[in-house]
N, C-alpha and C positions, 0 to 999 in steps of 0.2 A: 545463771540462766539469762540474766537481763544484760550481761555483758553478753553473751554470745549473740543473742539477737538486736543489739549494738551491730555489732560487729558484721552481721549478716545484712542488716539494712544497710550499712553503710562501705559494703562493698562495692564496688568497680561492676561487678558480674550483675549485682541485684539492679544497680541504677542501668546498666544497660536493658536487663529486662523490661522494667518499669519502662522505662522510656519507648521499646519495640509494642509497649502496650498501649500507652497513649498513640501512636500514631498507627497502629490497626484500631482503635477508637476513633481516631482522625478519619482515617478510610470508612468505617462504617456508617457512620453520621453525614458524611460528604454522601453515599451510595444512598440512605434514604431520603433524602431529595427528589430521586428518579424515582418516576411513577411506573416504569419498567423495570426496575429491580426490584421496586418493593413487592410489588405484582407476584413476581417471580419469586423471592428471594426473602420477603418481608419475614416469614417466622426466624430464617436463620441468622438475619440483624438483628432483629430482636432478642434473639437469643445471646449473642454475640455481646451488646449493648448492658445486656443482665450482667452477663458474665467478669466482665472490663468493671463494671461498675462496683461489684461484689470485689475484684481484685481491689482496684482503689479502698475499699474500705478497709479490707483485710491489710493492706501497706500502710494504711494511716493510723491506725491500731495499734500495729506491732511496732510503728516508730513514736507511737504516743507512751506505749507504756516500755519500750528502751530507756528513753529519752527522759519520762517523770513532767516535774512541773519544770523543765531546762527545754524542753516541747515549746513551749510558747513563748519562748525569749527570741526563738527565729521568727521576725517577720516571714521569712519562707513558707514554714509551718502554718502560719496562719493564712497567707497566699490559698495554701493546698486546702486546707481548710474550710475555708467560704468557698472554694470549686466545689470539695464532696458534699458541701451541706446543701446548696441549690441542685446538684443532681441529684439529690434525693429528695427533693421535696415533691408534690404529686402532679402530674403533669395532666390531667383530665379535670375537666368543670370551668370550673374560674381560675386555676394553675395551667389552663393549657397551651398559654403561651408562654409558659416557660421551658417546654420544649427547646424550641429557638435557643432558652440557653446552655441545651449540654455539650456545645461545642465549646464552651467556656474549658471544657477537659483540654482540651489539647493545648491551654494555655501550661499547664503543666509541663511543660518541655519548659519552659524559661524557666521553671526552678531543679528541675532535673537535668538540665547543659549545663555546667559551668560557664562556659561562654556566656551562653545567652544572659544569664544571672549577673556577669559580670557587665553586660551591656546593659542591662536593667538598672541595674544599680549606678549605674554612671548617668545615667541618663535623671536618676532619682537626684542624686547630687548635684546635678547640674539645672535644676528646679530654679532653685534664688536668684540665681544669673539670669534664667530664661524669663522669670516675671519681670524680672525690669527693663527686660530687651522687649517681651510682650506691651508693658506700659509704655514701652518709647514709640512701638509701633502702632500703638493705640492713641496715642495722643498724636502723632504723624498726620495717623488715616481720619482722626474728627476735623483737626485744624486743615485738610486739602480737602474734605468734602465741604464746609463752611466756603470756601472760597470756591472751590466748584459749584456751588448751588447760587450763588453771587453771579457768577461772572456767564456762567454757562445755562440758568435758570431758561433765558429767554432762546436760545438758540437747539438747545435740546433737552423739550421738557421728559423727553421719554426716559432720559439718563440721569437726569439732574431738576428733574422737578420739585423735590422736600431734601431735606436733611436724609432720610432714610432712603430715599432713592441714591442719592450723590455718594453716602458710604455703601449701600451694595455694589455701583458701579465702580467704582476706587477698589474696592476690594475685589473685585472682578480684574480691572486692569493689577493690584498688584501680582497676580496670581501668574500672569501674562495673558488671560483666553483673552483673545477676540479684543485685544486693546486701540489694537490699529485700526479695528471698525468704528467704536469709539469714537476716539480720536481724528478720524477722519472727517467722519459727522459733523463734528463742530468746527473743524479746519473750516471747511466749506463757508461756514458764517465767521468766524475768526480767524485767520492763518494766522496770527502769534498765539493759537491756542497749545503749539507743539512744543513750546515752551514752558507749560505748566504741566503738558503731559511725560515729558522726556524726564525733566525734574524731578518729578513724581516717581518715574520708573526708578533713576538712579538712587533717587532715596533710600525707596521701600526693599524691592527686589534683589540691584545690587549692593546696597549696604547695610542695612539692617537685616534683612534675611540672612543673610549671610554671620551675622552676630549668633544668631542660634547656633551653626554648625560650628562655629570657632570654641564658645562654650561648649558646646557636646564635644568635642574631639579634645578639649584642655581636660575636662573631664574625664573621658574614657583614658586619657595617656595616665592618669593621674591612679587611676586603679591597678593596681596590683597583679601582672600576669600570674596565670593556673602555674610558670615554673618558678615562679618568684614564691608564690607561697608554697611551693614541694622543697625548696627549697630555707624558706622560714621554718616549715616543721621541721627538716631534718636538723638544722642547727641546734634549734630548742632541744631535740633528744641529743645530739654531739653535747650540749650541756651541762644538760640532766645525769648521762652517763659520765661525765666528767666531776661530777658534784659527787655523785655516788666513790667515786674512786679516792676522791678528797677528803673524803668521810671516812671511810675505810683506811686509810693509813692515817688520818689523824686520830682513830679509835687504834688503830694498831700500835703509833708510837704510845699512847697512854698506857694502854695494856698491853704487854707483849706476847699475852699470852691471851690475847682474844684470837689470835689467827689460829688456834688450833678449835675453836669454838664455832658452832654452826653461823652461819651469815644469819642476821635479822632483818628486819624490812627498814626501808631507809625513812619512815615516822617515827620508827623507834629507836632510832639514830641517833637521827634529830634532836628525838626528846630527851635522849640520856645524855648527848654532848651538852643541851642546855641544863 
């Protein structure tokens, strides 16, 4: 019984449902925002919202007890997991802002795509790279606000009046808004001020931003496409069936008279060759 419902969760047919389910949960939670649908339409969201929610239980259920205590060795699982447990928790009194987060469901498509699961996870791996490309650009953005607050304190205190002004604005110009307004500002009272502003851009913007996506994209090459692993299982069973067959005539030269003898499971093969 608990292999068939294996088997039935982790069907192709079932994850497509699951999936057609979360994003008419996407649509419904997006529709009660409008205070014209709800108006209209409120009991049958709500309804709707019951229903989807009771599905999700009912799918984490049957893949809790398929699956045993081998359930919570997938981080996936436990993903899905803290989604069902805050959507059930009570959303009226002092819980009723967490309303707000039963759109947290539709995060469930990144463990129910493959794709997305596989971007996920690339993006997880590429973590340790990203904090030290994060520290280089942190330690960038202190050392050019320290000399902006220096050099530009007196000519534009509305940018660069403290420490904590000089890095909002720096981190404003790294983003690109509104740099050249900026920078124009202070031209006005410095013209070699475009010197520390262009500098700054080539730094941040075009080189070290840029460091994250080289990481992300080394990363995602680095994971394993959806055919690469259809094709890893298949070989493993080309294997498997090939072990079996290896067993089988090497039980048959031993015994010549086991081929007239019923076939046995390939444990107790195993255990009789040892």
């Amino acid at each position: 019984m608990r292999a068939r419902v294996r088997s039935m969760v982790e069907s192709a047919r079932f994850q497509k449902v699951i999936t057609a389910v979360i994003l008419v949960n996407a649509i419904v939670l997006g529709c009660e925002t409008s205070p014209t649908l709800v108006a209209e339409y409120g009991e049958w969201l709500h309804l709707i919202d019951r229903a989807v929610l009771a599905i999700f239980v009912l799918e984490l259920s049957a893949r809790l007890w398929a699956h045993g205590p081998a359930f919570f060795r997938d981080p996936w699982n436990w993903f899905d997991s803290i989604i069902i447990v805050i959507a059930l928790l009570p959303t009226s009194g002092a819980f009723s802002v967490l309303r707000a987060l039963r759109i947290l469901r539709a995060l469930r498509l990144i463990s129910v795509v493959p794709s997305m699961r596989r971007v996920v996870s690339a993006l997880l791996s590429a973590l340790p790279g990203m904090a030290s490309i994060g520290a280089l650009i942190a330690l960038v953005l202190y050392v050019s606000a320290v000399m902006a607050t220096k050099l530009f304190r007196e000519v534009s205190p509305e940018y660069f009046a403290d420490l904590g002004d000089s890095l909002f604005t720096l981190f404003q110009v790294m983003t690109g808004e509104a740099w050249s307004e900026v920078a124009r500002g202070v031209m006005r009272e410095r013209p070699l001020a475009w010197i520390f502003f262009v500098s700054y851009i080539v730094i941040t913007s075009f080189t070290v931003l840029n460091l994250f996506i080289a990481v992300a994209v080394s990363a995602m090459e680095a994971q394993p496409s959806e055919k690469e692993e259809q094709e890893k299982v298949s070989d493993t069973a080309a294997v498997l069936a090939e072990l079996r067959e290896l067993r089988a005539e090497v039980r048959a030269l031993r015994d010549p008279d086991s081929a007239n003898r019923p076939p046995v499971s390939t444990v107790d093969s195993g255990d009789r060759s040892r």
